[in-house]
C-alpha positions in Angstrom: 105.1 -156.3 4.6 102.0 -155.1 5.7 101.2 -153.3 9.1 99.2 -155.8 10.0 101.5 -159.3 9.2 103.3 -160.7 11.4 106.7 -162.3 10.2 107.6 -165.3 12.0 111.6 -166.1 11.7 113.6 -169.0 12.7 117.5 -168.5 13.1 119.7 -171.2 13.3 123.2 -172.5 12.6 123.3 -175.8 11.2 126.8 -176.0 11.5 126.4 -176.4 15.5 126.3 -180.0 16.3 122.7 -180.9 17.4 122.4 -182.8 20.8 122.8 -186.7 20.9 119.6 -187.6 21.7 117.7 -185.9 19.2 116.3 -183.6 21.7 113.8 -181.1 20.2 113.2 -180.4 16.4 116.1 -179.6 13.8 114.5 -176.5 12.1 117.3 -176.5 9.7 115.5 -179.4 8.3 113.3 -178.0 5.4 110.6 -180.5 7.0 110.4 -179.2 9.7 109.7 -175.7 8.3 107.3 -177.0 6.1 105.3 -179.2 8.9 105.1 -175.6 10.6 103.9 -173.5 8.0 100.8 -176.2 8.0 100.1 -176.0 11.4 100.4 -171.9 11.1 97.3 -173.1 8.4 95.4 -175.4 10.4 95.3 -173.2 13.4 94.9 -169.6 12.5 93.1 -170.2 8.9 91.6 -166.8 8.1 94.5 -165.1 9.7 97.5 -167.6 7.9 97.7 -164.9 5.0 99.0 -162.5 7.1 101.2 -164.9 8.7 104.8 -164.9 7.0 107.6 -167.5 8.3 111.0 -167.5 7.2 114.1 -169.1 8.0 117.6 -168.4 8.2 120.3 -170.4 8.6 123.2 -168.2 9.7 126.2 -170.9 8.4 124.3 -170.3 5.0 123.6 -166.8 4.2 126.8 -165.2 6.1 127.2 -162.4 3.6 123.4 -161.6 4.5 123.9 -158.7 6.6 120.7 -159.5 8.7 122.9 -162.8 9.4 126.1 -160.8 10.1 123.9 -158.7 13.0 122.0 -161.5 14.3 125.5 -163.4 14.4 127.0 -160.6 16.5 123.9 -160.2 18.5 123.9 -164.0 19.2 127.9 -163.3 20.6 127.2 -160.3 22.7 124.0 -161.7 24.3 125.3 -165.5 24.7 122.2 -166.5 23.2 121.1 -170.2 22.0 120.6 -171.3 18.2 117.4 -171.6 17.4 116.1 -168.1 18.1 112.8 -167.4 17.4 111.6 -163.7 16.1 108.6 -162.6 16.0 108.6 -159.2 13.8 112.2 -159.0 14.2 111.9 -158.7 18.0 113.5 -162.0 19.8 110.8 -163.8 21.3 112.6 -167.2 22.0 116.3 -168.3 22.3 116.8 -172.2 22.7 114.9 -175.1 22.1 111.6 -174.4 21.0 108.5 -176.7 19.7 106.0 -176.3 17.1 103.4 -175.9 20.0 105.4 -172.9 21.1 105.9 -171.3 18.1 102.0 -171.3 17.4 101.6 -169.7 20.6 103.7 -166.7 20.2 101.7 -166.6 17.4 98.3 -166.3 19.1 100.1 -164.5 21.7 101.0 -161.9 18.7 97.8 -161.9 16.8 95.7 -161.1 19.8 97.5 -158.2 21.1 97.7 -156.9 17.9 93.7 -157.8 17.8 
């Protein structure tokens, strides 16, 4: 990765039983990732090269050691699945919207401006 990117990552465990009401969006839904990565698109166009977003899904990729850490970290803290990382640095833990994941991105791409 370049100095410049910015690597947007979404960490989840789709094991964990999603609220009743379908409240907020299930990223573990490989829809939901892609309907993202278009928005990233539509609203950052010249910059959505150096934008990279990734998923993981810690029930999936266990033997990932990334997964192992983030699994640990998520113990220690108490934090809430989804987590969203912006460069590897936590910038959300919880429920989080399209609408705020595009701005930590701006957030990131301007202070990195």
């Amino acid at each position: 990765m370049k100095k410049d990117d910015i690597q947007i990552t979404i960490i989840n465990d789709s094991r964990l039983k999603e609220c009743e009401a379908e409240c907020g969006i299930d990223w573990s839904s490989p829809e939901a990732v892609t309907l993202a990565s278009q928005r990233i698109k539509e609203r950052f166009g010249d910059k959505r090269d150096k934008i990279k977003l990734g998923y993981l899904d810690l029930s999936k990729d266990a033997t990932n050691p990334e997964a192992l850490a983030w699994n640990e970290t998520v113990k220690n803290k108490n934090l809430s699945f989804p987590l969203l990382l912006v460069n590897g640095q936590l910038r959300i833990s919880g429920r989080f919207d399209i609408r705020q994941l595009l701005d930590v991105i701006e957030v990131e791409t301007e202070i990195g401006a």
